[in-house]
C-alpha positions as CSV (number, residue, x, y, z in Angstrom):
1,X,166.3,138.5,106.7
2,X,165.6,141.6,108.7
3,X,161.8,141.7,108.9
4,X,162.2,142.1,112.6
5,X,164.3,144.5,112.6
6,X,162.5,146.3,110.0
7,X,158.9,146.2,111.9
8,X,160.9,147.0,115.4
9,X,162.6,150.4,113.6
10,X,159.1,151.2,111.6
11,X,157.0,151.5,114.8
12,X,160.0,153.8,116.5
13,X,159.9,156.1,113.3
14,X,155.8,156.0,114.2
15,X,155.9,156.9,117.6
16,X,158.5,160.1,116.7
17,X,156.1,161.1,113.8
18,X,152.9,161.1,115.7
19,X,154.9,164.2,117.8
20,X,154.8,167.9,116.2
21,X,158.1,168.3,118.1
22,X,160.8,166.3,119.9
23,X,162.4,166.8,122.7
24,X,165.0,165.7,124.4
25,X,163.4,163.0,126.0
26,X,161.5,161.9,123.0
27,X,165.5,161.0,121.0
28,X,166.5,159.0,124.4
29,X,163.2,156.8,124.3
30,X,163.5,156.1,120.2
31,X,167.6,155.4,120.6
32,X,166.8,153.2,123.3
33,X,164.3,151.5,120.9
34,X,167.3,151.1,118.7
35,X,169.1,149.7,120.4
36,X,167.3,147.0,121.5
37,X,166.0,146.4,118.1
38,X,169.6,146.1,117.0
39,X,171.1,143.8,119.6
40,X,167.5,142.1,119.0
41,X,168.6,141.2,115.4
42,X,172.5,139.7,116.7
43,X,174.1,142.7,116.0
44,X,177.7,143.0,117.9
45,X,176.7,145.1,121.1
46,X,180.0,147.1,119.9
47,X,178.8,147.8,116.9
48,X,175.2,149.1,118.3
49,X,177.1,151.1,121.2
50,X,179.1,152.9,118.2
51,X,176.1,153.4,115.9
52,X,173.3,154.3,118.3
53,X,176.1,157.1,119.9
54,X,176.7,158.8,116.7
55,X,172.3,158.7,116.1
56,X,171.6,160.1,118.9
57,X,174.3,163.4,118.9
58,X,173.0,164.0,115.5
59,X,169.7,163.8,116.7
60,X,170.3,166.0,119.4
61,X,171.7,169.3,117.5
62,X,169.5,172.0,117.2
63,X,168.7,171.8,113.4
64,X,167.0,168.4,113.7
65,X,165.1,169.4,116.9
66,X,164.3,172.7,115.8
67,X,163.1,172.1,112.1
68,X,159.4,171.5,111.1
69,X,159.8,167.8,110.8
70,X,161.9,166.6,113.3
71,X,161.1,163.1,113.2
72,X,161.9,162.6,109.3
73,X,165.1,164.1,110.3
74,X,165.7,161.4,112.4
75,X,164.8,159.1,110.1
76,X,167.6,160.9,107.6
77,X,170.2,160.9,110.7
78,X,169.8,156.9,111.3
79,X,169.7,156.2,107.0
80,X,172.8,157.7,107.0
81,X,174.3,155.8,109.9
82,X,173.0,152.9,108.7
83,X,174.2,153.2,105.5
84,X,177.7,154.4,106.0
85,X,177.7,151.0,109.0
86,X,177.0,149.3,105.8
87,X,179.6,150.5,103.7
88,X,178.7,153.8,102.5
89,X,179.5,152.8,99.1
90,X,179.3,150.2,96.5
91,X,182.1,148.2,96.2
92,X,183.3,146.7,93.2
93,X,185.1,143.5,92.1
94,X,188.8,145.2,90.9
95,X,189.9,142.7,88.0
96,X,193.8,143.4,86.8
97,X,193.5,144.9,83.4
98,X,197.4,144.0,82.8
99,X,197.2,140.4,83.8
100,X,195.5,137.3,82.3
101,X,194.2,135.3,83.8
102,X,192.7,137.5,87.1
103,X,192.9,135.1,90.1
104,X,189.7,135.1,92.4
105,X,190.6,132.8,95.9
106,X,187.6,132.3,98.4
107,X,187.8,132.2,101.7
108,X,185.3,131.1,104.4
109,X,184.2,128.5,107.6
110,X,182.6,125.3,106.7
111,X,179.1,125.4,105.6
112,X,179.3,128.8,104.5
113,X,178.7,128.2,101.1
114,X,181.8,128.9,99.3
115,X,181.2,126.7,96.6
116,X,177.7,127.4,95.2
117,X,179.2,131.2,95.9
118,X,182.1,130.6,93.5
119,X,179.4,129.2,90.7
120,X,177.3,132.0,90.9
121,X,180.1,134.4,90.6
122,X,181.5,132.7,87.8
123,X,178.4,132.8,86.6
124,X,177.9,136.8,86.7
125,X,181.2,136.9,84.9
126,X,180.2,134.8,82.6
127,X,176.9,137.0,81.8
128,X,179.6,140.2,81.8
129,X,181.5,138.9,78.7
130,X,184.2,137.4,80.7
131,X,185.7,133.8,79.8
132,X,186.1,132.4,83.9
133,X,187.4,128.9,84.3
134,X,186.6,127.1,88.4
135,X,189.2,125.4,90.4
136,X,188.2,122.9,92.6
137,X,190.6,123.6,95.6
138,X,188.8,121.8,98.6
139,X,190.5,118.5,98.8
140,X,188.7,117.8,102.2
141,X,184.9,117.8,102.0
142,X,184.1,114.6,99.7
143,X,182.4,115.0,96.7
144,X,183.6,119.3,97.0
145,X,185.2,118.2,93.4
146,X,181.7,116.5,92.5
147,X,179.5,119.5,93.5
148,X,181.8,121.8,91.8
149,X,181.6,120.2,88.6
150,X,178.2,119.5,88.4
151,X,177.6,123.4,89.5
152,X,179.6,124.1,86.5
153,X,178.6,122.2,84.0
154,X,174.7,123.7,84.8
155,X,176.3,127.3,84.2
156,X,179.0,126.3,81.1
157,X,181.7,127.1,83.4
158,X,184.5,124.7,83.4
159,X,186.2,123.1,86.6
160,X,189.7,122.2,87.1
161,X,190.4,119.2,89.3
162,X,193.8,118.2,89.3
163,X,194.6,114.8,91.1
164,X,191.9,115.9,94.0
165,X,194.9,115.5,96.6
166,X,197.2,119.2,96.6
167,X,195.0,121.9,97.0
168,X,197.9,124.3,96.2
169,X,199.4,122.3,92.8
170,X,195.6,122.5,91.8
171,X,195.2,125.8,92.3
172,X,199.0,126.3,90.6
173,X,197.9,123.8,88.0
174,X,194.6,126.0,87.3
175,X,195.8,129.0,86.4
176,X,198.3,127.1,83.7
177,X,195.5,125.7,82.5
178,X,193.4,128.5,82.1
179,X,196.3,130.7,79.9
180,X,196.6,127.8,78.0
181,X,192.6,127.7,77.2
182,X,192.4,131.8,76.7
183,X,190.1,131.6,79.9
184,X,191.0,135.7,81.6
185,X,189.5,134.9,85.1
186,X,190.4,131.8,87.7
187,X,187.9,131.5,90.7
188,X,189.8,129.5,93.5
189,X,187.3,127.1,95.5
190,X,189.1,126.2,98.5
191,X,188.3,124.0,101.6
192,X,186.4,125.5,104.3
193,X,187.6,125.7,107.9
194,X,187.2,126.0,111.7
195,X,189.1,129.4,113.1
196,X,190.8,127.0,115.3
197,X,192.3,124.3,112.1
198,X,195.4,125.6,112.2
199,X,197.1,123.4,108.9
200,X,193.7,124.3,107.3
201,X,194.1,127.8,108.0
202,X,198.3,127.5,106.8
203,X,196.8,126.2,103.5
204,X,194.4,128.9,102.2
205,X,198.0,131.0,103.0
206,X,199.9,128.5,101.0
207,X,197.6,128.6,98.0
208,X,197.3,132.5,98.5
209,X,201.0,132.5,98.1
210,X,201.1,130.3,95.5
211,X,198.8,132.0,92.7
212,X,199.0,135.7,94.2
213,X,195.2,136.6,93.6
214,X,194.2,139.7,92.6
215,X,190.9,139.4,94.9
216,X,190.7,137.4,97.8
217,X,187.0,137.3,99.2
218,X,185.6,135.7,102.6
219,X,182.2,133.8,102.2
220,X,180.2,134.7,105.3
221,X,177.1,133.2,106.5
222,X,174.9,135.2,107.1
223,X,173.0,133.7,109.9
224,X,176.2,133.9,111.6
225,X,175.3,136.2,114.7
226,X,177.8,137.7,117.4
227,X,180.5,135.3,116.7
228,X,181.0,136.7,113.4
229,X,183.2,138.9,114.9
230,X,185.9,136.2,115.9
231,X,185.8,134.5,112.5
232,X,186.2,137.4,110.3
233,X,188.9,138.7,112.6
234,X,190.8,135.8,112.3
235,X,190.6,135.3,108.4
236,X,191.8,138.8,108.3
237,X,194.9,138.2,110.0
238,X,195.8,135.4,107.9
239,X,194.4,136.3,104.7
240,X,194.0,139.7,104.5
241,X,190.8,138.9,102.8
242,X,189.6,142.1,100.6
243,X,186.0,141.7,100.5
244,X,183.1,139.5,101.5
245,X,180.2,137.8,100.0
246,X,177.1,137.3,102.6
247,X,175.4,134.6,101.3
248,X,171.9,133.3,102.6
249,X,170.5,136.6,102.9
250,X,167.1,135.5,101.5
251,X,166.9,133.2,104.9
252,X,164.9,134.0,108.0
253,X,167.8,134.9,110.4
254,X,167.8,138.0,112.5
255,X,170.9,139.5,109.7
256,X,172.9,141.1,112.7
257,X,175.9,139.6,110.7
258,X,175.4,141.6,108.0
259,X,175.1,144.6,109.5
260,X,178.5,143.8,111.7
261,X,180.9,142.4,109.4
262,X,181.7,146.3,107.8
263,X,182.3,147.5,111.0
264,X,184.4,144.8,112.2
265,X,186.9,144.5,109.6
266,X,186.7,147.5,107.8
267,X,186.3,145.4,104.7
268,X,183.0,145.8,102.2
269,X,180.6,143.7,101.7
270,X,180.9,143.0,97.5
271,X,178.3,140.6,96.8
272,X,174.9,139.1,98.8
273,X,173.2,135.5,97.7
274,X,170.1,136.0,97.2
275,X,168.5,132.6,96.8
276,X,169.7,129.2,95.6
277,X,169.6,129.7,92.0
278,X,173.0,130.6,89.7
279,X,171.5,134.2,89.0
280,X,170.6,135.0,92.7
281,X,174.0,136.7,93.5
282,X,173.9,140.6,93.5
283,X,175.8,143.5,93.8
284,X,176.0,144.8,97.5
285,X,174.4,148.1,97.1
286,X,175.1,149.6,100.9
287,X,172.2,153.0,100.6
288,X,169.7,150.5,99.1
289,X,170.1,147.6,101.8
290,X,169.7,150.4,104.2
291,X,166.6,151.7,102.8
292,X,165.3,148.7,102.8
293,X,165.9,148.1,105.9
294,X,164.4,151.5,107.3
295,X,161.0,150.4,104.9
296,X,162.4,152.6,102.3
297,X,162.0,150.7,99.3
298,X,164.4,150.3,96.9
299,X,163.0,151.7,93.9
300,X,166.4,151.5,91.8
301,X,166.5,148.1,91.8
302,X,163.4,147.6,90.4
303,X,164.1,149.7,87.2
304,X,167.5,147.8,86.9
305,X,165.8,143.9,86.9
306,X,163.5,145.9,84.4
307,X,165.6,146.7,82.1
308,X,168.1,143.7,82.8
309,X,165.7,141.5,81.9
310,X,164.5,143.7,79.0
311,X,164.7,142.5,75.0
312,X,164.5,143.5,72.0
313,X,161.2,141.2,71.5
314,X,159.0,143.7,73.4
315,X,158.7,146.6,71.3
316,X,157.7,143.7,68.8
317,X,155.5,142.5,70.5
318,X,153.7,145.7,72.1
319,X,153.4,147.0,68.3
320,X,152.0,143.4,67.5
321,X,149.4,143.6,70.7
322,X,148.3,147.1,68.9
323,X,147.9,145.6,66.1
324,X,146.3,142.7,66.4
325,X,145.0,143.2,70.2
326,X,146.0,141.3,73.3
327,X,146.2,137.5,73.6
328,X,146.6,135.1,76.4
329,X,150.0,134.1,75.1
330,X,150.7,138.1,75.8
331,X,149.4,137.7,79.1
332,X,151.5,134.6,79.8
333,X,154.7,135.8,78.6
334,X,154.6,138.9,80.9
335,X,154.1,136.9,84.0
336,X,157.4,135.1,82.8
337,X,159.0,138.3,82.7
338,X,157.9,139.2,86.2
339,X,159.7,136.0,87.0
340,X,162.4,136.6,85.4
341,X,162.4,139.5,87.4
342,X,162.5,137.7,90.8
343,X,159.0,137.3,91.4
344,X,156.1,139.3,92.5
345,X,156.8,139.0,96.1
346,X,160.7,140.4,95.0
347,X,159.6,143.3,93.4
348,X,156.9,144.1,96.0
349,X,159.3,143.7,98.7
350,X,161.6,146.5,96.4
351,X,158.8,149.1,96.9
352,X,158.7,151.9,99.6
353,X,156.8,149.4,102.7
354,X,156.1,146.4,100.6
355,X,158.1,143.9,102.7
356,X,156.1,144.9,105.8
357,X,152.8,145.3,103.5
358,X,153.2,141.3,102.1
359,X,153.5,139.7,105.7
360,X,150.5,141.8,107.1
361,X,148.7,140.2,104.2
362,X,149.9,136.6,105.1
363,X,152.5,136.4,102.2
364,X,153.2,136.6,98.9
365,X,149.5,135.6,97.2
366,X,150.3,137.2,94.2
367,X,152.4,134.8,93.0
368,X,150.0,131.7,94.1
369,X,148.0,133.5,92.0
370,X,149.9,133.9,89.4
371,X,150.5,129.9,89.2
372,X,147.0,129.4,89.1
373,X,146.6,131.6,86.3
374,X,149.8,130.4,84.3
375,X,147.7,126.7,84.4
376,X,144.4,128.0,83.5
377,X,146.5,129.7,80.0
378,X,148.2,126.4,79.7
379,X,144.9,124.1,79.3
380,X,144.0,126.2,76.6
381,X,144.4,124.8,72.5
382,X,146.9,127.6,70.9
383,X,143.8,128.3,69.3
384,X,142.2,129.3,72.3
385,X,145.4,131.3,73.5
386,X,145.4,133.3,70.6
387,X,141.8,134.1,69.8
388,X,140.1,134.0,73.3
389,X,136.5,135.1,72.4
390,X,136.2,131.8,71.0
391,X,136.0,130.5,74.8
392,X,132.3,129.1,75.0
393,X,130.7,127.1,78.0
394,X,132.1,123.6,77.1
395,X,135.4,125.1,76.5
396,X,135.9,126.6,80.4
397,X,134.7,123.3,81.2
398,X,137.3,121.8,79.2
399,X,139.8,124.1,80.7
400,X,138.7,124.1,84.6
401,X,139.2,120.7,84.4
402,X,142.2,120.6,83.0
403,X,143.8,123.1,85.5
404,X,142.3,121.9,88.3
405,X,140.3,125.4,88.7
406,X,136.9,126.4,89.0
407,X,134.7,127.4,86.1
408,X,134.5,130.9,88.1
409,X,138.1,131.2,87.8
410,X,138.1,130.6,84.3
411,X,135.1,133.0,83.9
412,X,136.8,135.6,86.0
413,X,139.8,135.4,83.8
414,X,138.4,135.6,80.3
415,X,136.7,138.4,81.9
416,X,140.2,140.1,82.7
417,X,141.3,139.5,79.4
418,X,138.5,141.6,78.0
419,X,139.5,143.9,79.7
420,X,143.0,144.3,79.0
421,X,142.0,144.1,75.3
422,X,139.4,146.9,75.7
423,X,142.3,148.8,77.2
424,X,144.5,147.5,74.0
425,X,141.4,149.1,71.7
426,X,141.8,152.2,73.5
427,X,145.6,152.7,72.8
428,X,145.0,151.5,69.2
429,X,142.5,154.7,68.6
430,X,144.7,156.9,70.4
431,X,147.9,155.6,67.9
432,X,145.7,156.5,65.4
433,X,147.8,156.4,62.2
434,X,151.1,156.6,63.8
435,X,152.1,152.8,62.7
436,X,152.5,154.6,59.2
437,X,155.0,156.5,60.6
438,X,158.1,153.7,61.9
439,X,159.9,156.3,64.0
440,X,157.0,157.9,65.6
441,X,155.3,154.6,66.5
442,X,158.4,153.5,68.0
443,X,158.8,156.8,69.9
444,X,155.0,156.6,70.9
445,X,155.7,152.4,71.8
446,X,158.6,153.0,73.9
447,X,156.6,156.1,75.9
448,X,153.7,153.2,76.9
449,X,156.0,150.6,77.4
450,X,158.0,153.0,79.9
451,X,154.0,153.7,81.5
452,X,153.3,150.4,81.8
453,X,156.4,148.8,83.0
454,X,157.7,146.6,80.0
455,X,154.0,146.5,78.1
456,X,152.2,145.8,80.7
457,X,152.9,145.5,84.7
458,X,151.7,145.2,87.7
459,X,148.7,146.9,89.0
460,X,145.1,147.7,87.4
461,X,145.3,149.5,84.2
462,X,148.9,148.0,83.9
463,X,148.5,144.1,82.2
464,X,148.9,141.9,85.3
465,X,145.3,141.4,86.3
466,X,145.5,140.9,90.5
């Protein structure tokens, strides 16, 4: 989503470091960059007036111009901006404690995505302990109902139709329904709408009105550019919206939505969609988007899918792999967890200049990799999987073939695997006779696990061999 802008504020933050000192000058030319690197990516041109304004008096005080590293200064005074035009802080969904169920309304134009956007949350509540029932408010669109239910019944979420006519009974209707099923949380689906639909408009008040929400939250597009302004605006007026979900964030549009829809309204962003899945809505975390942004990295993230996606079956099976040494079942089940995980090209993107790093290499080939692999493991007998020495000539045949790979491929992947189990050898000596001893085998597991990123990882010396 904001590549561009990314590359256009990395080669600005160049310029300024390949300086010993800045001058006046210098701040003028880089805040001019900015700015066009902002307006560039759709921002509102108010918004960039505002931001590059406060940049550049920061920029300009003596303890910035004066220090030993001016230009990372700068750098620190535009992360800042950036992150306080963002939000400043997370912002979290405020469920009544006092009140069952908690009534969630979305808001939003058509097309947005309000619908797949009320699945996914429901979903995350769902994964939080929380009991969330769906009601399928947009009497408009046909099939709204259809897609709602099917959405649900992928996630185990029910959906509450009504008679499909009164948006308001349903959502009225919904909310019986729910306290009478013990469901504690009601996410309102309603119709989306032009700015200028006025009835449309009068009925997201009318259901507002009618079930009192404890959150009301505007879906916004986020390839929406300048004209985000308008819409938000207006939803604010009538709806007094109190957060916003950006969905389509994973597209290829400039993002200058994004980074205007704070400023605008004053309301945060809560939640960005990620991707198309039920699991791809996150948190809005305003410092990390902005490090991203800046080529930053956001190394945070990458523990918390870690340990999100963390069991209880690894310690298991890094004691096993000890044990009994390293298999290609081992090798397969950590590239699942890597998916799990969002995907090589995820994670790289997460790290301090990865994003820009995986388009100068042409894209994410890690992860073609990766399914080349996954095939090569799956042509294999269990047999095979489990005791890979037994591998011979006819049997990489057997397997190239069966993968649609080259015998080198197979060749260069046994060879990997011997590797890795050297490595596995290694550990195994330098355990010594700590599996005698539960608590400090456990102690000394969870110390490699921690090195190597869930048993293994990504990198040479980790598990993951590319």
């Amino acid at each position: 989503m904001f590549n561009n802008l990314s590359d256009r504020l990395a080669d600005t933050f160049d310029k300024l470091r390949g300086k010993g000192r800045l001058t006046e000058d210098d701040i003028n030319v880089a805040m001019r960059e900015i700015r066009m690197a902002l307006l560039e990516a759709d921002v509102n041109f108010r918004v960039v007036k505002e931001f590059v304004e406060k940049c550049k008096s920061q920029c300009l005080e003596a303890d910035v111009l004066d220090s030993l590293t001016p230009a990372q200064n700068v750098v620190r005074v535009v992360l800042d901006e950036l992150t306080e035009l963002l939000g400043s802080t997370e912002s979290k969904l405020t469920l009544m404690q006092n009140r069952t169920p908690n009534v969630i309304m979305l808001v939003g134009l058509q097309g947005s995505g309000k619908t797949t956007a009320a699945a996914k949350l429901a979903y995350m509540l769902k994964k939080q302990g929380r009991s969330p029932e769906l009601a399928a408010c947009d009497v408009h669109r046909p099939a709204a109902a259809d897609q709602l239910a099917t959405l649900g019944e992928e996630i185990g979420v029910p959906v509450y139709r009504g008679d499909g006519k009164d948006a308001v009974a349903i959502a009225r209707e919904a909310v019986r329904d729910a306290v009478d099923h013990l469901r504690d949380v009601v996410i309102v689906d309603t119709a989306g709408r032009l700015q200028i639909d006025e009835l449309m408009m009068q009925e997201a008040v009318d259901i507002k009105n009618a079930v009192k929400p404890d959150q009301v939250l505007m879906v916004v597009d986020a390839m929406t550019g300048q004209d985000i302004v308008n819409v938000v605006t207006e939803f604010a007026n009538r709806t007094d919206f109190d957060g916003v979900i950006m969905s389509k964030l994973d597209g290829d549009a400039r993002g200058g939505g994004a980074l205007s829809v704070r400023a605008v309204t004053g309301k945060p962003i809560k939640f960005v969609s990620m991707g198309e899945k039920p699991d791809s809505l996150e948190v809005f975390h305003p410092d990390r988007m902005a490090k991203r942004i800046l080529g930053m990295g956001d190394v945070v993230g990458i523990v918390e899918a870690a340990q999100a996606n963390a069991d209880a079956q690894q310690a298991e099976a890094a004691e096993r792999m000890l044990r009994e040494g390293f298999t290609m079942d081992d090798m397969l089940n950590q590239m699942q967890q890597i998916r799990k995980m969002g995907g090589v090209g995820k994670l790289l993107g997460m790290l301090p200049g990865g994003e820009r790093a995986v388009r100068k290499m042409g894209g994410d080939q890690t992860e073609e990799q990766m399914v080349k692999i996954e095939a090569m493991i799956r042509s294999m007998t269990k047999e095979e999987r489990a005791r890979p020495k037994l591998i011979n000539g006819m049997r990489r045949s057997r397997i190239a073939r069966g993968s649609g790979r080259s015998v080198q491929e197979v060749n260069q992947l046994i060879k990997q695997w011997g590797e890795m189990n050297k490595m596995m050898g290694k550990m195994r000596s330098m355990m010594g006779g700590a599996t005698k001893n539960p608590r400090q085998a456990k102690r000394q597991l969870e110390s490699m696990m921690r090195n190597m990123g869930m048993g293994g990882g990504i990198g040479k010396g980790g598990g993951f061999p590319f």
